[in-house]
N, C-alpha and C positions, 0 to 999 in steps of 0.2 A: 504494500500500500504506500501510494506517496505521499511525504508529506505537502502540505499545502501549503504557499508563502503568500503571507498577509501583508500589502503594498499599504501604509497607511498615509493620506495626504500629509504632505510637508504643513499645511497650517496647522492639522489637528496635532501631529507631531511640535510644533512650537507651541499649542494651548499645552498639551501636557505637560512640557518643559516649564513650561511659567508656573502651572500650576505646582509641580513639586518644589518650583522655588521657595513660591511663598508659604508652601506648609512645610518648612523646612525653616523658614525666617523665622526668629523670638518676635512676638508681638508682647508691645507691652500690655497688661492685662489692667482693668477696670480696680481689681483687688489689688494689683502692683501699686496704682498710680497713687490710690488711698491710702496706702501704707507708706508710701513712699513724703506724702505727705504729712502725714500722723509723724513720720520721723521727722520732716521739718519743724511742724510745729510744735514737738518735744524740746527741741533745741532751743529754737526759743525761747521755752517756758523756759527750760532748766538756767541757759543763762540770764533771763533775768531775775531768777530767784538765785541766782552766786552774785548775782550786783547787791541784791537788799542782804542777803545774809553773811557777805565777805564784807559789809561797809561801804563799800563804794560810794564815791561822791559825784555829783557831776560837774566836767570841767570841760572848758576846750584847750588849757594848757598842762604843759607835764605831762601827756598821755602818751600811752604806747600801745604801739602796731599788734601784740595780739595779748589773748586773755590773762594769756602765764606770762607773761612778762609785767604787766597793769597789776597781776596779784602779788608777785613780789615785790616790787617798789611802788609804793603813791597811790594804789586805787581808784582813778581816777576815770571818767566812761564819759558817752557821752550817747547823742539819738543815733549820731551815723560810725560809733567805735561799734556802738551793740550790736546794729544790723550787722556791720563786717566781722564781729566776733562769731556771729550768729553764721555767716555763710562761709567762714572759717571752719566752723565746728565741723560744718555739713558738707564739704568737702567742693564747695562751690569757689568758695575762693581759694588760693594760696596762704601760709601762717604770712602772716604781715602783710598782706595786701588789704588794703583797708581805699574809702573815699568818702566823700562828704557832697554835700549839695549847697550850692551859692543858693543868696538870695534870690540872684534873676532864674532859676531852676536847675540852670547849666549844674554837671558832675563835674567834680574833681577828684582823680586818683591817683596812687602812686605806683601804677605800675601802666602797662603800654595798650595790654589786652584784655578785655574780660574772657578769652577761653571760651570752651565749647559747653560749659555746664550751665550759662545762664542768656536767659534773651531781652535784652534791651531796646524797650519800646518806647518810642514817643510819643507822649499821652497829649498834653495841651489843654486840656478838660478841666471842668468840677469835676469835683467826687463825684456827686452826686449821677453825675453823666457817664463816669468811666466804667468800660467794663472791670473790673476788678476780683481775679480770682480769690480763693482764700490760700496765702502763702506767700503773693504779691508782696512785694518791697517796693514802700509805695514812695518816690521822690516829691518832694510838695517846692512849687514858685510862692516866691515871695514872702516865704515863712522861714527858709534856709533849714528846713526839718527832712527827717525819713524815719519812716516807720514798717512796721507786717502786718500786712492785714490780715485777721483770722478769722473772718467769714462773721456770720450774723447769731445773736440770739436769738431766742426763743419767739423775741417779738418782731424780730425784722431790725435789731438796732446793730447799726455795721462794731465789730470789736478791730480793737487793737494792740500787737505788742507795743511798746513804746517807752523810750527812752529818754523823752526829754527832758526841762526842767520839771514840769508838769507832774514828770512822777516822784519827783522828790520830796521830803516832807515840809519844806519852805517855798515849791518851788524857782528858787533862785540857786545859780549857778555856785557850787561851794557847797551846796546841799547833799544829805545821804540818799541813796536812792529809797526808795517806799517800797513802790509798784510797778513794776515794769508790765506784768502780766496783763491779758485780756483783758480791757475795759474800752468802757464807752469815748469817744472825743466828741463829742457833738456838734463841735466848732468848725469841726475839718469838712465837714458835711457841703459848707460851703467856698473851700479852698480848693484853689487849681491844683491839681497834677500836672509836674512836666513829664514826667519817667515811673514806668515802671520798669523793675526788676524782678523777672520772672526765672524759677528753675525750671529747667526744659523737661527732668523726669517727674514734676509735681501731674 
């Protein structure tokens, strides 16, 4: 008996190739992206409760480039050392790369690139209007602030990490820190975004 040779079209032979491609590719998963989150917003939590429970003050002078170094000498922090301690921790940034935001909204950093783990968007917007994930590192014009957004309460009221004067118990500059944790800003509601800072695996 002969065997019988199955000629199969060159397209359907390319549909098949593609197809083993892609089930063959790691798709990131829905359960990934949440966890991958939940680890973000751990980090955050966690370093801002090492700012209230190590002392920390807030300053914008004597400060240094990453956590363990600011823990040995001076203690000192500030809205935009947190966030870069914060995306230090998380493997976003490099230890010592850190940056700040002017009052006109323009970034300042001290290093060349931000790398392939975060996406830097041009916002221009209210809050109120910005799309804004939770996990966003949120750059603010004409307040010379940044903060993380951690998505909404129970009743719809946007929360926030945040490191400003605000959360300290005077807030004025010289102050320990209180609270950095999830809370309300009411204020920001109606301030511009220039930038956000987004992780690409959130």
């Amino acid at each position: 008996m002969k065997h019988l040779k199955i000629r199969l079209p060159i397209q359907l032979l390319a549909i098949v190739f593609i197809c083993s491609i892609l089930l063959l590719t790691p798709v990131q998963t829905h359960a990934e992206e949440k966890s991958n989150l939940s680890s973000w917003l751990n980090v955050c939590d966690t370093m801002g409760n090492n700012l209230r429970k190590k002392k920390f003050i807030y300053s914008n002078h004597g400060t240094k480039s990453t956590y363990n170094s600011a823990l040995a000498r001076r203690r000192r922090s500030n809205c935009a050392l947190y966030v870069s301690w914060c995306l230090q921790e998380y493997g976003a940034l490099k230890p010592g790369q850190t940056f700040y935001v002017r009052r006109s909204g323009s970034l300042r950093k001290n290093f060349k690139r931000w790398g392939g783990k975060v996406k830097v968007i041009r916002v221009n917007k209210r809050c109120s209007s910005a799309n804004l994930r939770p996990g966003d590192v949120v750059c603010w014009a004409g307040i010379a602030h940044c903060n993380i957004y951690a998505g909404r309460n129970s009743s719809g009221d946007r929360l926030w990490y945040d490191a400003g004067k605000g959360s300290t118990y005077s807030g004025h500059s010289g102050s320990r820190y209180q609270n950095v944790g999830k809370k309300q800003l009411g204020y920001l509601n109606s301030k511009r975004i220039s930038y956000i800072i987004r992780i690409k695996d959130l």
